[in-house]
DSSP file (Angstrom, degrees, kcal/mol; ACC not computed):
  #  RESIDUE AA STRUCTURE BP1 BP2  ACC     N-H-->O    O-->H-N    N-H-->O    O-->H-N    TCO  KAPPA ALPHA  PHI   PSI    X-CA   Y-CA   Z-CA
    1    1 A X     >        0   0    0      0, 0.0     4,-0.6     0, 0.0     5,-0.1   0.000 360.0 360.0 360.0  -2.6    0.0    0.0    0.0
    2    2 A X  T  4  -     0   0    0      1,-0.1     4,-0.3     2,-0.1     3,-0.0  -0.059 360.0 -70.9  61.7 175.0    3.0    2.4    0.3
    3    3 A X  T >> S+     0   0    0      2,-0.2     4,-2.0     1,-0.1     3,-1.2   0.803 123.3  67.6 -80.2 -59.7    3.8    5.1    2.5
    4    4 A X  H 3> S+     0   0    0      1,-0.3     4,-1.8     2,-0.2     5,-0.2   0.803  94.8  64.9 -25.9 -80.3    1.1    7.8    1.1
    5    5 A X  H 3X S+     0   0    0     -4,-0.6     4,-0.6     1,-0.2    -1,-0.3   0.780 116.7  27.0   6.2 -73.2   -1.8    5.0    2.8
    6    6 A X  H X> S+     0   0    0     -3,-1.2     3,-5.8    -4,-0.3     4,-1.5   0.998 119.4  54.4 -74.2 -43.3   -0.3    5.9    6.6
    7    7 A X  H >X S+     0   0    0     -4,-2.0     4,-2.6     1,-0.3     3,-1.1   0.906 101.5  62.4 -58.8 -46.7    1.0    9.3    6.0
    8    8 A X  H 3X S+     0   0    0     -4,-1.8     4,-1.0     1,-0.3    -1,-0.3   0.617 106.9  44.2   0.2 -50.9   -2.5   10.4    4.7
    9    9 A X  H <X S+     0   0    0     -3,-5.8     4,-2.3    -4,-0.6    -1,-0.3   0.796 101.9  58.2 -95.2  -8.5   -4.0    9.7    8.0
   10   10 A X  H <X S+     0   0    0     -4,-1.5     4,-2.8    -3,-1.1    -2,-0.3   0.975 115.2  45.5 -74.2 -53.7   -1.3   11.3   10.2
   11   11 A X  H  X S+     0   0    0     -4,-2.6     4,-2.2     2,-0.2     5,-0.3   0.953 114.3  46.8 -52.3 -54.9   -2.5   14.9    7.8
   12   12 A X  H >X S+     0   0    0     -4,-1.0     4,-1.9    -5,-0.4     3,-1.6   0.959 114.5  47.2 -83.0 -75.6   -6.1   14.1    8.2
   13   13 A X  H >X S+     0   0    0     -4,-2.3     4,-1.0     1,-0.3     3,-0.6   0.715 118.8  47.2  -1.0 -83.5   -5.4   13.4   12.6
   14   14 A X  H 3X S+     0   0    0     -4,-2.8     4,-0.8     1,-0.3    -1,-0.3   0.554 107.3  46.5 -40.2 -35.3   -3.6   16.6   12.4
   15   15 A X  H X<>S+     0   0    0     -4,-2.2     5,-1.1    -3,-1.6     3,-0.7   0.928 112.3  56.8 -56.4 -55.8   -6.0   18.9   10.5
   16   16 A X  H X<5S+     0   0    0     -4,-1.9     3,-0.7    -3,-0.6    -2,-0.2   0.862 101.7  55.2 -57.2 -62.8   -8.7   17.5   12.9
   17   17 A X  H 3<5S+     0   0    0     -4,-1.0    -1,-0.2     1,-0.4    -2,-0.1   0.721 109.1  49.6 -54.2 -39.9   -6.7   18.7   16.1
   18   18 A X  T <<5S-     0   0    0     -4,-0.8     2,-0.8    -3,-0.7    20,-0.5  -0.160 127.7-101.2 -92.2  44.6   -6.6   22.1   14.7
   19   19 A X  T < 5S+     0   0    0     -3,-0.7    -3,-0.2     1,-0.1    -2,-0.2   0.202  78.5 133.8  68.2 -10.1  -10.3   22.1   14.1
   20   20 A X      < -     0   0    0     -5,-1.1     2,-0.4    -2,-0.8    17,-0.2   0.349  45.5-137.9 -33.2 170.5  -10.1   21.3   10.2
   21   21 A X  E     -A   36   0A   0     15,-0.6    15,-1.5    -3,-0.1     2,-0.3  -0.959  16.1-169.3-142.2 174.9  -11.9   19.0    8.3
   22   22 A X  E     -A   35   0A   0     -2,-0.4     2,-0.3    13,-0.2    13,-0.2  -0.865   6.6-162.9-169.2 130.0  -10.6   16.8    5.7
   23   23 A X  E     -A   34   0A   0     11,-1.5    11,-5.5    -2,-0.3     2,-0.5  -0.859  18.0-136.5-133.6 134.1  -12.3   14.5    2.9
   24   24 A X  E     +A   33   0A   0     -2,-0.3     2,-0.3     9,-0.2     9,-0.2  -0.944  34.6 162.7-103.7 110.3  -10.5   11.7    1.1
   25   25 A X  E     -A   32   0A   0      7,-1.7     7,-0.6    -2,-0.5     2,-0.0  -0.976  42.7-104.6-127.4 136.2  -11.3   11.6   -2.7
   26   26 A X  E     +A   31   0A   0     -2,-0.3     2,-0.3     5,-0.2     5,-0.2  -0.389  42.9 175.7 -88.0 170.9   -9.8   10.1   -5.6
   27   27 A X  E >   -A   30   0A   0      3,-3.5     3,-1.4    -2,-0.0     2,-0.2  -0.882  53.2 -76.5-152.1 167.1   -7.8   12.7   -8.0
   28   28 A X  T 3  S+     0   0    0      1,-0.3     3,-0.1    -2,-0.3    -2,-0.1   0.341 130.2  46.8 -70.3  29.5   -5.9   12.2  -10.9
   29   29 A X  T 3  S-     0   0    0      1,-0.5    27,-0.4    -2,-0.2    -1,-0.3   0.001 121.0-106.7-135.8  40.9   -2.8   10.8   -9.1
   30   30 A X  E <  S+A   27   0A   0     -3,-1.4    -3,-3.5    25,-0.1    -1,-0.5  -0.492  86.1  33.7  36.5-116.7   -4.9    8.7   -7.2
   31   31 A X  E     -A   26   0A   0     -5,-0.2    25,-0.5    -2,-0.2     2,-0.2  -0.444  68.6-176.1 -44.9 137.5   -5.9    9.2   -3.4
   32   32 A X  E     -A   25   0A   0     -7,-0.6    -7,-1.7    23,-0.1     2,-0.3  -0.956  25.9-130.7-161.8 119.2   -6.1   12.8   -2.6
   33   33 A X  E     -AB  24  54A   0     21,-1.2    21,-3.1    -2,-0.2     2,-0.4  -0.633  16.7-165.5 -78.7 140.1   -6.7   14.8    0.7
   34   34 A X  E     -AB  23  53A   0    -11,-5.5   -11,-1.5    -2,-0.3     2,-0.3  -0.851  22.2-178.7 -93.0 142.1   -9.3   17.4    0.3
   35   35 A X  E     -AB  22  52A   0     17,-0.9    17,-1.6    -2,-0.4     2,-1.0  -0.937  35.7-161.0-145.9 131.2   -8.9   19.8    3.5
   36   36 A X  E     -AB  21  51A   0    -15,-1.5   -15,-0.6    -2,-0.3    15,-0.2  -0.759  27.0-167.0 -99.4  96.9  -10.5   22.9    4.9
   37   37 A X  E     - B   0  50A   0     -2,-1.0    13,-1.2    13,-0.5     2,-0.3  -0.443  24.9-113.8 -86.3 149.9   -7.7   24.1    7.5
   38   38 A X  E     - B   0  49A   0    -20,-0.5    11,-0.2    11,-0.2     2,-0.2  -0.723  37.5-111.3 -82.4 125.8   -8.8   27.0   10.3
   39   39 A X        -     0   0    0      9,-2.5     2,-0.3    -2,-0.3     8,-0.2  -0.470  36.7-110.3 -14.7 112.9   -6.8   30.5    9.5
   40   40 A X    >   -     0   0    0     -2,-0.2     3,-2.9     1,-0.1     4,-0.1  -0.620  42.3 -81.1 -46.6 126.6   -4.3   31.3   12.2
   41   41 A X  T 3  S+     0   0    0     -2,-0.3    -1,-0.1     1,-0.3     4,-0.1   0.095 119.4  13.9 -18.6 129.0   -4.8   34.2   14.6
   42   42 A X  T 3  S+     0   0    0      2,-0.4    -1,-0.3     1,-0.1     3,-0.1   0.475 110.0  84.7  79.2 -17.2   -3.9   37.3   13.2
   43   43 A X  S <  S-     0   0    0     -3,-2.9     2,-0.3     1,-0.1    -3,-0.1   0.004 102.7  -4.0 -98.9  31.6   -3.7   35.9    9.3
   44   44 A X  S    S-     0   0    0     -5,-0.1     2,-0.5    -4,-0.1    -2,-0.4  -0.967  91.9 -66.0 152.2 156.6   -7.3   36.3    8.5
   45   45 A X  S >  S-     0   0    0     -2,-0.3     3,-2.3     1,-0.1    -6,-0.2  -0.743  75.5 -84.2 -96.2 163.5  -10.7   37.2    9.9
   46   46 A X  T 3  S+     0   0    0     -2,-0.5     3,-0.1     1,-0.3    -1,-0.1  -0.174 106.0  17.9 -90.1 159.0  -11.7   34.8   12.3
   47   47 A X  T 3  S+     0   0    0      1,-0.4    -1,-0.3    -8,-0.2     2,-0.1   0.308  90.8 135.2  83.3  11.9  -13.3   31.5   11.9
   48   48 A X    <   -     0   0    0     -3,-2.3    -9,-2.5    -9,-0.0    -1,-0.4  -0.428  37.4-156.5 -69.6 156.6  -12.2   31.5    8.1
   49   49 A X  E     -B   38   0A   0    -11,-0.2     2,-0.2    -2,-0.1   -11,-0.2  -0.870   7.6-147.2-128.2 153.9  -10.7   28.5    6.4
   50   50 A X  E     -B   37   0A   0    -13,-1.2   -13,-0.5    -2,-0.2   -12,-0.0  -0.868  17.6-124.5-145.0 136.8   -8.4   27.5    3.5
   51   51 A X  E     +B   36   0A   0     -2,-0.2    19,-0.6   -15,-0.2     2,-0.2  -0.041  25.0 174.7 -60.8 152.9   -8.3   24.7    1.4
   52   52 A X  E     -BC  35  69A   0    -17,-1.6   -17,-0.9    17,-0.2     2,-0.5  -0.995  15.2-155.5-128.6 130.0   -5.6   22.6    0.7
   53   53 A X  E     -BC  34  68A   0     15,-2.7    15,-2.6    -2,-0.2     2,-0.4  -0.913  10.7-162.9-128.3 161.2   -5.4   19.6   -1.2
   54   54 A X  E     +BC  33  67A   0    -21,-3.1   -21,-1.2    -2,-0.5     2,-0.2  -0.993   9.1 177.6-141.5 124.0   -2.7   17.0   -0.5
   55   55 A X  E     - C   0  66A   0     11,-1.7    11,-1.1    -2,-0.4     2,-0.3  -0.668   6.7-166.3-119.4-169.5   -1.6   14.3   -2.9
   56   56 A X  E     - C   0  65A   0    -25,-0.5     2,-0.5   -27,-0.4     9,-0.2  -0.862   6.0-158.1-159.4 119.7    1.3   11.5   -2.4
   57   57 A X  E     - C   0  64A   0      7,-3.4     7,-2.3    -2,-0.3     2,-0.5  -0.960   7.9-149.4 -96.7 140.5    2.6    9.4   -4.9
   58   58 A X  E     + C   0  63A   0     -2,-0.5     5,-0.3     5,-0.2     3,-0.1  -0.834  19.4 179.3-124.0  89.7    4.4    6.1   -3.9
   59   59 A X        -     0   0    0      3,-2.2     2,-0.8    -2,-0.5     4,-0.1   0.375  47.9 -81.7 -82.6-178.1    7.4    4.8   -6.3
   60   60 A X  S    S-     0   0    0      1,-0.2    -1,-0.1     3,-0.0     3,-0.1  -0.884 125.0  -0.2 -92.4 107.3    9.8    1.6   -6.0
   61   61 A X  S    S+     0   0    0     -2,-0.8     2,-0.3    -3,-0.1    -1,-0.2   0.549 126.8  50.5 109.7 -18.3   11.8    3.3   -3.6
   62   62 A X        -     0   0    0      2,-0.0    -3,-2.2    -5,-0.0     2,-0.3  -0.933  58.4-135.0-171.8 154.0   10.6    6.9   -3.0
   63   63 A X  E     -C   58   0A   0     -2,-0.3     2,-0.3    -5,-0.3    -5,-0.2  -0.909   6.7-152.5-138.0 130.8    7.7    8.7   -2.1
   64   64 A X  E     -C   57   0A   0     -7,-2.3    -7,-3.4    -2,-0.3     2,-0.3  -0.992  12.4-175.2-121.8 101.0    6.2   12.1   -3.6
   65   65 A X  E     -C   56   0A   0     -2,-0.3     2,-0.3    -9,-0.2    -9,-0.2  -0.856   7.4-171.4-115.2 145.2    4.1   14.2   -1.3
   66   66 A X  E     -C   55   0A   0    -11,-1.1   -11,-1.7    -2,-0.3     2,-0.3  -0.918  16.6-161.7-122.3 143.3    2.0   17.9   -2.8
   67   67 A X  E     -C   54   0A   0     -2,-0.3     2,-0.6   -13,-0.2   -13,-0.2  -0.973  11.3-170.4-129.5 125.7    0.4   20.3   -1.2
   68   68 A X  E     +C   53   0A   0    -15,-2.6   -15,-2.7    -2,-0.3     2,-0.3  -0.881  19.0 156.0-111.8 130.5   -1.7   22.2   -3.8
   69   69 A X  E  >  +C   52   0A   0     -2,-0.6     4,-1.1   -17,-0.3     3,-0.5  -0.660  40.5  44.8-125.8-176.4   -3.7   26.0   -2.5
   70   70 A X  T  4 S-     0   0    0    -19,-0.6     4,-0.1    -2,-0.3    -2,-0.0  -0.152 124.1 -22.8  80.0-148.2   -4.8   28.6   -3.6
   71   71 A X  T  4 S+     0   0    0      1,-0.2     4,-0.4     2,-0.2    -1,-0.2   0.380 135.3  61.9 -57.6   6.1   -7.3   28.4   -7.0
   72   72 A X  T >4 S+     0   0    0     -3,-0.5     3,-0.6     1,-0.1    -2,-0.2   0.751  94.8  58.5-101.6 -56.8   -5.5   24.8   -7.8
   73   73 A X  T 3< S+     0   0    0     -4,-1.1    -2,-0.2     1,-0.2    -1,-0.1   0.632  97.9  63.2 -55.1   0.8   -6.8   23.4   -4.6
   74   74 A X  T 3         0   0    0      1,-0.2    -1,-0.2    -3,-0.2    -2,-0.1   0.805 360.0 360.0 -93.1 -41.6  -10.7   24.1   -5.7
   75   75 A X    <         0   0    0     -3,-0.6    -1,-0.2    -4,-0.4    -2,-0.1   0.475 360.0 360.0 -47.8 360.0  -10.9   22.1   -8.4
């Protein structure tokens, strides 16, 4: 199952802690977290979010992880 499989849930954990939410969908590199992350204090007004979308590809031998924002991450 590769590395992508565990790390995948350790991002989705982590988003949750910080109040996020995060949806697993497939995308054209296969599994792909969708995630609505909380603003930080002081970046933003509060209780805004921004998406993020997180893929991983898993090789013989190495692992490729993206984190895609802005207008890329809506699609």
């Amino acid at each position: 199952s590769g590395l992508w499989h565990e790390i995948r849930d350790q991002i989705a954990d982590q988003i949750g802690k910080q109040g996020g939410t995060t949806t697993l969908r497939e995308g054209p590199f296969g599994p792909e977290l969708v995630a609505e992350i909380p603003v930080a204090a002081g970046q933003g007004e509060g209780g805004t979010t921004r998406l993020a979308r997180f893929v991983g590809v898993d090789g013989p031998r190495w692992f490729l992880r993206g984190v895609i924002a802005g207008e890329g991450a809506i699609n």
